[in-house]
PDB file of N, H, CA, C and O in Angstrom:
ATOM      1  N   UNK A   1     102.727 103.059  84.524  1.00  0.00           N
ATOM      2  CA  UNK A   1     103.425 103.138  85.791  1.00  0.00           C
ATOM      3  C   UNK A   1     102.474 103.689  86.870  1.00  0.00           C
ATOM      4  O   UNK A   1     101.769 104.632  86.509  1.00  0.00           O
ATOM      5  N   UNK A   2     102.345 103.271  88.087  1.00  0.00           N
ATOM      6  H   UNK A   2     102.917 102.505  88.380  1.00  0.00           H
ATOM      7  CA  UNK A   2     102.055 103.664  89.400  1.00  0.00           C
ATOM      8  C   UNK A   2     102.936 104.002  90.279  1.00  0.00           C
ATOM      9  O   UNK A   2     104.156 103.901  90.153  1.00  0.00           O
ATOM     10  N   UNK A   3     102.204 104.512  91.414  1.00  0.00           N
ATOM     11  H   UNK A   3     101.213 104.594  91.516  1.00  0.00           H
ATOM     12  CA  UNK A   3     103.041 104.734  92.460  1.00  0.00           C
ATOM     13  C   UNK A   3     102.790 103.877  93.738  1.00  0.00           C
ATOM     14  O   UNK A   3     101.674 103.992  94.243  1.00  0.00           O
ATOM     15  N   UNK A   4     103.595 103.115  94.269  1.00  0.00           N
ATOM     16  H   UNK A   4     104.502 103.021  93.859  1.00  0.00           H
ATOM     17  CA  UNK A   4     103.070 102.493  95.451  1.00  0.00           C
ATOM     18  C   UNK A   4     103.314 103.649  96.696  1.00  0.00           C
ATOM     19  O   UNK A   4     104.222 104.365  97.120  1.00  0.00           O
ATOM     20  N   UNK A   5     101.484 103.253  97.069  1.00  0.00           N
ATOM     21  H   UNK A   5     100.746 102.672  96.724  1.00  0.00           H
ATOM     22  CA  UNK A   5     101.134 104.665  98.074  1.00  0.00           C
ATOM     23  C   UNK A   5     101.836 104.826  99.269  1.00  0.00           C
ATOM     24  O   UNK A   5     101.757 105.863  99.928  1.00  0.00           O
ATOM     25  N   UNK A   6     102.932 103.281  99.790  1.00  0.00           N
ATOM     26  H   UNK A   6     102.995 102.439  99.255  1.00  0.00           H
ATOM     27  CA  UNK A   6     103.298 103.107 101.270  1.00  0.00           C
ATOM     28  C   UNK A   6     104.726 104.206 100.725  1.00  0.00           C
ATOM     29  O   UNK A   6     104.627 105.422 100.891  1.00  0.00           O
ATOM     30  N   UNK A   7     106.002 103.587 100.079  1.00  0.00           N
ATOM     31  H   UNK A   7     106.083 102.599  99.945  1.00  0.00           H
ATOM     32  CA  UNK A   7     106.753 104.048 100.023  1.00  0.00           C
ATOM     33  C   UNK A   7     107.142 105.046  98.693  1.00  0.00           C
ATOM     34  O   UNK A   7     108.316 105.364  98.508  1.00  0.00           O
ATOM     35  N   UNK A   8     106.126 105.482  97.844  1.00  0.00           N
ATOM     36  H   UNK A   8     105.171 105.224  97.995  1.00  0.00           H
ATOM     37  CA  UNK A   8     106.127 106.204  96.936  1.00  0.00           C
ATOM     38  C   UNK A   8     107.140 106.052  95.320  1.00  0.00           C
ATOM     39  O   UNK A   8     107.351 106.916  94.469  1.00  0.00           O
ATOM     40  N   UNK A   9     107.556 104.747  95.372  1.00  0.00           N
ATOM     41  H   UNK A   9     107.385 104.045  96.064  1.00  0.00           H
ATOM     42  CA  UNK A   9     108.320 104.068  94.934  1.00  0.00           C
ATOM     43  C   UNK A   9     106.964 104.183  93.455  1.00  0.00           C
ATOM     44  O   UNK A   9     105.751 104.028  93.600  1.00  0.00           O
ATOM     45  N   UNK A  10     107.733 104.504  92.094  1.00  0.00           N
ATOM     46  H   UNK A  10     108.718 104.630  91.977  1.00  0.00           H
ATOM     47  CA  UNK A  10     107.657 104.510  90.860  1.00  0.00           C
ATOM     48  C   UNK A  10     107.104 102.519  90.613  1.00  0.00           C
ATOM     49  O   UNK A  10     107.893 101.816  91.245  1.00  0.00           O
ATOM     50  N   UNK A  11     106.047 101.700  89.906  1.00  0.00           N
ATOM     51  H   UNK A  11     105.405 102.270  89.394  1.00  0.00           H
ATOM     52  CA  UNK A  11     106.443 100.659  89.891  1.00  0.00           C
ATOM     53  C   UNK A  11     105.535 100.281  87.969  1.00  0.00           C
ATOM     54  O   UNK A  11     104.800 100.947  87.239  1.00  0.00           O
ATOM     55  N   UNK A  12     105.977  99.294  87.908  1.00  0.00           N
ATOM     56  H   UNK A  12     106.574  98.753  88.501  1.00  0.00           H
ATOM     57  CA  UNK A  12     105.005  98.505  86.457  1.00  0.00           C
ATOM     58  C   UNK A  12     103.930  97.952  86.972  1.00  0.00           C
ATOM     59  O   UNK A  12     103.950  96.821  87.456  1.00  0.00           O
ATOM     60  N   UNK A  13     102.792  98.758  86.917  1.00  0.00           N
ATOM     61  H   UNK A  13     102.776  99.677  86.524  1.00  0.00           H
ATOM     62  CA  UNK A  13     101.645  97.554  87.545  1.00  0.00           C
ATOM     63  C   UNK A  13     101.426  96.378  87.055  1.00  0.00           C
ATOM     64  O   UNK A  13     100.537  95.683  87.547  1.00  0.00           O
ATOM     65  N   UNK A  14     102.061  96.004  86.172  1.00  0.00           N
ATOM     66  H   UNK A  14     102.783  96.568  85.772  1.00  0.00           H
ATOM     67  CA  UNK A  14     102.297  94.563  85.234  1.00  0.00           C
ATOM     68  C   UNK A  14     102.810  93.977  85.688  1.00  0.00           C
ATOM     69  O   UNK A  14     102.475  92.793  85.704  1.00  0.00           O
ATOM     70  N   UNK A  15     104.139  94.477  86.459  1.00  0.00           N
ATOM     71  H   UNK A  15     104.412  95.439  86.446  1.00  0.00           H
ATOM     72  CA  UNK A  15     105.258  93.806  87.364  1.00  0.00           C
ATOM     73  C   UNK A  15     105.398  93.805  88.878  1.00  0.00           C
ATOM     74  O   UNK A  15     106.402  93.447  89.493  1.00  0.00           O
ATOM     75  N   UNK A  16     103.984  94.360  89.524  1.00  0.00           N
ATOM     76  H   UNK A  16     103.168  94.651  89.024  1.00  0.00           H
ATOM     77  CA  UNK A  16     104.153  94.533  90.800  1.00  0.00           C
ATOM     78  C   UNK A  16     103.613  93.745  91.656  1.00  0.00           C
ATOM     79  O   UNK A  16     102.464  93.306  91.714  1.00  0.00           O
ATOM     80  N   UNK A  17     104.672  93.561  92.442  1.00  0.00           N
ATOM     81  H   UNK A  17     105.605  93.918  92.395  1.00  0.00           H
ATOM     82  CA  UNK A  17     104.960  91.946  93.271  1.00  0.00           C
ATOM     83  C   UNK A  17     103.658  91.552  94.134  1.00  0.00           C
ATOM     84  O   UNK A  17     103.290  90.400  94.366  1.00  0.00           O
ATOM     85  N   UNK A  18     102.919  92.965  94.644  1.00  0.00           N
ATOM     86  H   UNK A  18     103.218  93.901  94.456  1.00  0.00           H
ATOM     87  CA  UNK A  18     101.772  92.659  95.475  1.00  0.00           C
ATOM     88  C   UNK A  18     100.606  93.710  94.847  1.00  0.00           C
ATOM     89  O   UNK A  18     100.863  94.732  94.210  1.00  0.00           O
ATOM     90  N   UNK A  19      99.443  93.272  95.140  1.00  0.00           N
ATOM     91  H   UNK A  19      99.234  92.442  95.658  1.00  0.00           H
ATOM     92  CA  UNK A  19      98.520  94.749  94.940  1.00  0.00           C
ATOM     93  C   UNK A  19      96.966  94.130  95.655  1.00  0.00           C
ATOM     94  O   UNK A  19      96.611  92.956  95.550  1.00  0.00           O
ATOM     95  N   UNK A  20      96.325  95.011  96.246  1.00  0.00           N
ATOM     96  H   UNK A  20      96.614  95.964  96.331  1.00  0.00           H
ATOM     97  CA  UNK A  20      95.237  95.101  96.642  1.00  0.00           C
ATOM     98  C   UNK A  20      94.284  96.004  95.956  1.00  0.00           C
ATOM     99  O   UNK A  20      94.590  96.693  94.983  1.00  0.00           O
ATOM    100  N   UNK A  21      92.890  95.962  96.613  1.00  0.00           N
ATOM    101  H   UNK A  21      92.640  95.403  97.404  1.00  0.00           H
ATOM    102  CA  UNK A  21      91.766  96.632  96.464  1.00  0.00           C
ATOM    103  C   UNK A  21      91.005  96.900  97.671  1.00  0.00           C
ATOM    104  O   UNK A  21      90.673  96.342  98.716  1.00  0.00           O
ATOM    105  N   UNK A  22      90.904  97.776  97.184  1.00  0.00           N
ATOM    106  H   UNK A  22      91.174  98.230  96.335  1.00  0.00           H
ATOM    107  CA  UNK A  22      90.042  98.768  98.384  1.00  0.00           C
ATOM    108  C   UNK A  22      88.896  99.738  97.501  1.00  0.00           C
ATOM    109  O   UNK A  22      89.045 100.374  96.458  1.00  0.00           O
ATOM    110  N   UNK A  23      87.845  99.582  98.283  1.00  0.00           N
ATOM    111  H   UNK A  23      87.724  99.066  99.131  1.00  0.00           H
ATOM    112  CA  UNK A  23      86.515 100.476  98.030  1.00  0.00           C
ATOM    113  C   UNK A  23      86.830 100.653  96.616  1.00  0.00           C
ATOM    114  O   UNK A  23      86.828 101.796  96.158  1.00  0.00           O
ATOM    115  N   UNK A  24      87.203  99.281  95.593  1.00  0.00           N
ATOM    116  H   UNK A  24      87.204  98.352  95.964  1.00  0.00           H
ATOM    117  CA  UNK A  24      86.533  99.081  94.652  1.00  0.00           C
ATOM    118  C   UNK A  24      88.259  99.792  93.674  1.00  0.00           C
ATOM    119  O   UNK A  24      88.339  99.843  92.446  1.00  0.00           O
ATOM    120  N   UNK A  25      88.922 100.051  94.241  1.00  0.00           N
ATOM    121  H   UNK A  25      88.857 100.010  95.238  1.00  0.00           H
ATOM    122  CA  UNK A  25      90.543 100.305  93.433  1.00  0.00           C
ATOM    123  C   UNK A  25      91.411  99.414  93.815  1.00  0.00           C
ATOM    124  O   UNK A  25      91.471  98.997  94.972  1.00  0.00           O
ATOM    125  N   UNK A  26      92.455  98.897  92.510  1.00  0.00           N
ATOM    126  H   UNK A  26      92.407  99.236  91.571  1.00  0.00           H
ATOM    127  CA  UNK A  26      93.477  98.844  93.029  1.00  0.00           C
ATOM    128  C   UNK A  26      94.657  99.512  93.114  1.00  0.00           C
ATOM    129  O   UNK A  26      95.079 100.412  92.388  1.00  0.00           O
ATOM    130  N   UNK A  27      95.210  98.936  94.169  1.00  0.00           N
ATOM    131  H   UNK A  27      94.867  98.205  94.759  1.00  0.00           H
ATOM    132  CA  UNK A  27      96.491  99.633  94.801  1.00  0.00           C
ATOM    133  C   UNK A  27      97.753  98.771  94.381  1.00  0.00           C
ATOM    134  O   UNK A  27      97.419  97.589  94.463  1.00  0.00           O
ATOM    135  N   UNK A  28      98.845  98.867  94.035  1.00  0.00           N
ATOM    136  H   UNK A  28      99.116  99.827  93.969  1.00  0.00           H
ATOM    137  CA  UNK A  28      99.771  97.935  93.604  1.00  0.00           C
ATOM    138  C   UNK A  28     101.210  98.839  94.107  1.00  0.00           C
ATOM    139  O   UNK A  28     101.556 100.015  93.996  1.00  0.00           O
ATOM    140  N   UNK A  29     101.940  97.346  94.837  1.00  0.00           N
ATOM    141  H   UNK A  29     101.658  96.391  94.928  1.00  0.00           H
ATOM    142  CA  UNK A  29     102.991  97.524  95.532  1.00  0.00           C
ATOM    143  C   UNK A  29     104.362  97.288  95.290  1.00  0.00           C
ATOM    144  O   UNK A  29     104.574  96.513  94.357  1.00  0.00           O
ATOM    145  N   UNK A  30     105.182  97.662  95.772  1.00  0.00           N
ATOM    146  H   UNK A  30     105.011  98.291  96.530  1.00  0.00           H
ATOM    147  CA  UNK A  30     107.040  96.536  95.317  1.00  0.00           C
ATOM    148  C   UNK A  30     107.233  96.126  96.063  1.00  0.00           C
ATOM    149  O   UNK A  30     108.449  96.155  96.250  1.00  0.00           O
ATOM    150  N   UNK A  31     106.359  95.298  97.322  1.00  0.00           N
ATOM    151  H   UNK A  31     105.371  95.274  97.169  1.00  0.00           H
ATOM    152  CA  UNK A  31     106.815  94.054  98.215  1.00  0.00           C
ATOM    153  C   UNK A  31     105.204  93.736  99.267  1.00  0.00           C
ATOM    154  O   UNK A  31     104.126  94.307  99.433  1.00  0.00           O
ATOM    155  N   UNK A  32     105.802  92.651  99.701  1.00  0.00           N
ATOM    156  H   UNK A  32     106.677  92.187  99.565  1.00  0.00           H
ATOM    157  CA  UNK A  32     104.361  92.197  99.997  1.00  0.00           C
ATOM    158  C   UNK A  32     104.577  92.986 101.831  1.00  0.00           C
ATOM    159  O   UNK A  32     103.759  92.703 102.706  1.00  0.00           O
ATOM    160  N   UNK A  33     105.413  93.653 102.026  1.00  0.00           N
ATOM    161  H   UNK A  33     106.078  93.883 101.315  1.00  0.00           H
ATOM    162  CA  UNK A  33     105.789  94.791 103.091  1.00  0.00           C
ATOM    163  C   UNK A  33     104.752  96.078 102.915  1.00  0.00           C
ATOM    164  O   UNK A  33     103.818  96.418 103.642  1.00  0.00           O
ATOM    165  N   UNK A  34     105.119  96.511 102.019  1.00  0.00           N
ATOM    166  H   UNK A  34     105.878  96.235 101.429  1.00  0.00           H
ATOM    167  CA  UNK A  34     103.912  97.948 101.672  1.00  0.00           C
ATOM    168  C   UNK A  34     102.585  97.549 101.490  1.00  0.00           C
ATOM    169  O   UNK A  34     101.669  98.301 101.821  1.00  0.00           O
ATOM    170  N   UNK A  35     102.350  96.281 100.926  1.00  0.00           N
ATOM    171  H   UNK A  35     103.094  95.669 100.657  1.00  0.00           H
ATOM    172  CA  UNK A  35     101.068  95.648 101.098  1.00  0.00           C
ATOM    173  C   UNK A  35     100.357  95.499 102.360  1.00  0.00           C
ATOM    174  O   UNK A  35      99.230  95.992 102.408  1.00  0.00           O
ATOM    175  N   UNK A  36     100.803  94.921 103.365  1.00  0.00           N
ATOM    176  H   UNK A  36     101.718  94.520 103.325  1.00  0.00           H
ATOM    177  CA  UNK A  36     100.662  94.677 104.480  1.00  0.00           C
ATOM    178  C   UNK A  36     100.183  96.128 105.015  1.00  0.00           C
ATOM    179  O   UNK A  36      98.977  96.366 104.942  1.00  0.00           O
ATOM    180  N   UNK A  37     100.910  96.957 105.463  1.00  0.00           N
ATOM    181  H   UNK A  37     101.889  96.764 105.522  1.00  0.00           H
ATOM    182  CA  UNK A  37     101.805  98.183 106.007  1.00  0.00           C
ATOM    183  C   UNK A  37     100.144  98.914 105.052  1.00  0.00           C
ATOM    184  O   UNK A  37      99.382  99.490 105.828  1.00  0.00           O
ATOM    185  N   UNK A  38      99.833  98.889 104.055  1.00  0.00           N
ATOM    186  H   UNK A  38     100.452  98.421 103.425  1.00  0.00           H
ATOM    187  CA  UNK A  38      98.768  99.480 103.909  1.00  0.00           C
ATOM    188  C   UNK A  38      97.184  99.188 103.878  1.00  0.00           C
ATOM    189  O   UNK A  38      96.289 100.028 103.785  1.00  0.00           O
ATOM    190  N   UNK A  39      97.053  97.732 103.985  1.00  0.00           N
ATOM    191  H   UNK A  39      97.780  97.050 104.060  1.00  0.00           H
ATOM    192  CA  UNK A  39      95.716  96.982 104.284  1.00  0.00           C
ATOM    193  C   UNK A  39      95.846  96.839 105.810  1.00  0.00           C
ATOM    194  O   UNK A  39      94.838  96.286 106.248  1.00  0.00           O
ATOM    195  N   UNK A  40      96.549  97.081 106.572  1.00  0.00           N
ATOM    196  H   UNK A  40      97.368  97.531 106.216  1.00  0.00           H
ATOM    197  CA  UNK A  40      96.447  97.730 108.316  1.00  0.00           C
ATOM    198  C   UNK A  40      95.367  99.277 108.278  1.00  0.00           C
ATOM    199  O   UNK A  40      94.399  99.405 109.028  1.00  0.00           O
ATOM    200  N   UNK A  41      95.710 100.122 107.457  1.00  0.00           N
ATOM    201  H   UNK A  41      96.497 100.018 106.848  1.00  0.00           H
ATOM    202  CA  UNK A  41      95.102 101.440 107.720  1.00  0.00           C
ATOM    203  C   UNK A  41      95.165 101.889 105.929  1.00  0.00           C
ATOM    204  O   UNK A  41      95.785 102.874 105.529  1.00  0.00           O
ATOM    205  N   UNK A  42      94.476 101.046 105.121  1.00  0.00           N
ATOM    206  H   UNK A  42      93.972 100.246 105.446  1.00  0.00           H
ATOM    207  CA  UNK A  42      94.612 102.225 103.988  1.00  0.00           C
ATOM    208  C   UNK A  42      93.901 103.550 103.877  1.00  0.00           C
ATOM    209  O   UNK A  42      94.168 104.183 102.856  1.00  0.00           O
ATOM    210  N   UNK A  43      93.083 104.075 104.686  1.00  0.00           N
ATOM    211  H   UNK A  43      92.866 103.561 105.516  1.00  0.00           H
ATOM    212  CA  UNK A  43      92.523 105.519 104.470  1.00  0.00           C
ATOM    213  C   UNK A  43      93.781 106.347 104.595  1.00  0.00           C
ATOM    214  O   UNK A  43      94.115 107.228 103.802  1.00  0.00           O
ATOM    215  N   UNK A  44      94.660 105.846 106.030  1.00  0.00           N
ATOM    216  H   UNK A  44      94.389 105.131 106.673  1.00  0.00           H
ATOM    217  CA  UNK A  44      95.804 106.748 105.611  1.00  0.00           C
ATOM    218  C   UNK A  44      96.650 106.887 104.719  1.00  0.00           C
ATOM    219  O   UNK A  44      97.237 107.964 104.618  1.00  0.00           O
ATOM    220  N   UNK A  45      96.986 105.565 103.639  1.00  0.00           N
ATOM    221  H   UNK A  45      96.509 104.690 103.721  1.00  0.00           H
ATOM    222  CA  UNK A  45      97.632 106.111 102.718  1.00  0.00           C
ATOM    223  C   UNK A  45      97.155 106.554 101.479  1.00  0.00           C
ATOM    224  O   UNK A  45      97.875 106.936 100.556  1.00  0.00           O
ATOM    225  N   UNK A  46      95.626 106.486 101.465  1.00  0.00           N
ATOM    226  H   UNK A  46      95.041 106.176 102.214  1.00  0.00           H
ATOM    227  CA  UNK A  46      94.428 106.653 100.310  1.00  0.00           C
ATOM    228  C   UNK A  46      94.657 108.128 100.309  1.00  0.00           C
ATOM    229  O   UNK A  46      94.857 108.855  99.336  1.00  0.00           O
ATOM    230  N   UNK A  47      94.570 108.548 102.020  1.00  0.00           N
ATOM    231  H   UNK A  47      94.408 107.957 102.810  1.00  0.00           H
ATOM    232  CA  UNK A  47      94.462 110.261 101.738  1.00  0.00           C
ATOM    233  C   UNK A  47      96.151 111.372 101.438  1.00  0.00           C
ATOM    234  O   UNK A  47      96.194 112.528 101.016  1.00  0.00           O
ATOM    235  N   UNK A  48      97.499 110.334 101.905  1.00  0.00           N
ATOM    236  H   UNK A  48      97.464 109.395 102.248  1.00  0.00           H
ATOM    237  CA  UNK A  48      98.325 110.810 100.627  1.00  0.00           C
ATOM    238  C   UNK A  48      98.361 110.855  99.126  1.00  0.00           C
ATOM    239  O   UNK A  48      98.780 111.725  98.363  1.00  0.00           O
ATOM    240  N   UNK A  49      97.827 109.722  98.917  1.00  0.00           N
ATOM    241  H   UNK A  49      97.487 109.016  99.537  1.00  0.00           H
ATOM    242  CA  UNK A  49      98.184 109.456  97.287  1.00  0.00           C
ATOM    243  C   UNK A  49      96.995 110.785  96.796  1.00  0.00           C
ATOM    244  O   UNK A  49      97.255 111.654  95.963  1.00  0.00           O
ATOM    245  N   UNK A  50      96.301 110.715  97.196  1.00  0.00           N
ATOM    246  H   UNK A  50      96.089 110.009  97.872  1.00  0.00           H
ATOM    247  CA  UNK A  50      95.077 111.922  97.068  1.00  0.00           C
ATOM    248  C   UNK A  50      95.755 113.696  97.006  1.00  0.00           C
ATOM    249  O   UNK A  50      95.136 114.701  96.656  1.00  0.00           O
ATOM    250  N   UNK A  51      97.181 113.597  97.469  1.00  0.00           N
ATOM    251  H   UNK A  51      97.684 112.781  97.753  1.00  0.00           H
ATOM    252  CA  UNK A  51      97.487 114.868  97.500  1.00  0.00           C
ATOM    253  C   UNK A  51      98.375 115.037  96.880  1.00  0.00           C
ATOM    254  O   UNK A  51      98.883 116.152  96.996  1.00  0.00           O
ATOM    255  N   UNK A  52      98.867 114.299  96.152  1.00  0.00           N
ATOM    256  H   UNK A  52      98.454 113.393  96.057  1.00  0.00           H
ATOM    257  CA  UNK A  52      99.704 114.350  95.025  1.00  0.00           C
ATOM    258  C   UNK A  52      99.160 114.505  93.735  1.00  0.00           C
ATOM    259  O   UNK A  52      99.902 114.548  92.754  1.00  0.00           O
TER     260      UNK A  52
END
C-alpha cells in the first residue's frame, strides 16, 4: 500500500488508476485528478509526503 501524496488517500499500487515519476520515483494516485494536480508542482507535494 501507498499513499497518494495529493489527497493522502491509502491506495494498492497494483491498482492505482494513475502514477508518475519524478527525479527517478514513483508516485501513484486514485485518479488521473491527483495526477495532474501533482505533475503541475510536485516539489510541493514531494516535501509533504517527506513529513510524514
Amino acid at each position: 500500500m501507498v499513499i497518494d501524496p495529493i489527497c493522502l488517500m491509502e491506495i494498492d499500487e497494483k491498482e492505482a488508476p494513475a502514477k508518475s515519476v519524478y527525479n527517478g520515483q514513483t508516485f501513484y494516485f486514485c485518479a488521473e485528478g491527483c495526477k495532474k494536480k501533482f505533475e503541475e508542482d510536485p516539489e510541493k507535494y514531494i516535501d509533504v509526503e517527506k513529513k510524514e
